[in-house]
C-alpha positions in Angstrom: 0.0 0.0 0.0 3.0 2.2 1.1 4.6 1.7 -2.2 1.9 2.6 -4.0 1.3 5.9 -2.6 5.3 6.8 -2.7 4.5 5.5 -6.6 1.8 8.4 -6.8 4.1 11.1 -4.8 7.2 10.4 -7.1 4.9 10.4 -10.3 3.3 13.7 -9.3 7.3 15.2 -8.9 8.2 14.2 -11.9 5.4 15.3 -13.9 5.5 18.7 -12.0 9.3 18.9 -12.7 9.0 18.0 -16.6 6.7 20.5 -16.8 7.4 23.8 -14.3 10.8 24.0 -15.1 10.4 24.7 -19.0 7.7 26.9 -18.2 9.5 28.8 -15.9 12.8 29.3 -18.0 9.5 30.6 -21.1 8.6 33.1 -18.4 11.9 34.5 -18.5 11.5 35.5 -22.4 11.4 39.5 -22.7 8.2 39.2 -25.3 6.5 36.9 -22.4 6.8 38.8 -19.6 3.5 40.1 -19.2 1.9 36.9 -19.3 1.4 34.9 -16.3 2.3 31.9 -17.3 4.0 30.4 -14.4 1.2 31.1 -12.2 -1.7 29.1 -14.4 0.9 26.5 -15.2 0.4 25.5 -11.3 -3.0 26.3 -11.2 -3.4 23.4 -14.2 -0.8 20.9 -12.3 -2.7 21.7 -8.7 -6.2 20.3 -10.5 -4.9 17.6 -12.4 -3.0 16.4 -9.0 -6.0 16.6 -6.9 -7.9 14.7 -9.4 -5.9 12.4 -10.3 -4.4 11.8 -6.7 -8.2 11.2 -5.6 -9.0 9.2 -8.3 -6.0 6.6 -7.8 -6.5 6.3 -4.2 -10.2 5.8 -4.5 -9.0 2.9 -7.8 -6.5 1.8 -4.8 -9.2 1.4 -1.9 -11.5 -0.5 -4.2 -9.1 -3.3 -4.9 -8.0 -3.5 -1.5 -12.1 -4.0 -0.7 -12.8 -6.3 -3.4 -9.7 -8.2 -2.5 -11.1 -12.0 -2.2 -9.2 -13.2 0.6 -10.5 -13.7 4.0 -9.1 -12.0 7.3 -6.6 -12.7 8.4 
């Protein structure tokens, strides 16, 4: 269960990373300036985390409640 969480952490970093650090270094072009593009670039990885996050761990608690196996 543990692993699958630290799965979800270290796949939201690295989509984060791959995709704030290019934005940030296109915020720093003179013409682009004006535009707040670093800002809505969160804003869009903030929703598609919380989505997505609740989504796999809701995936995650069904299989561990439709799991076949008795108690143990």
């Amino acid at each position: 269960l543990l692993y699958r969480l630290l799965w979800l952490l270290a796949s939201f970093a690295f989509i984060w990373l791959v995709t704030l650090i290019p934005s940030i270094v296109f915020s720093n072009i003179p013409a682009l300036k004006s535009l707040p593009i670093v800002p809505l670039v969160v804003l869009l990885l903030s929703s598609f985390s919380l989505i997505w996050g609740a989504a796999y761990i809701y995936v995650l608690y069904r299989k561990l409640v439709d799991d076949g196996s008795g108690p143990v």
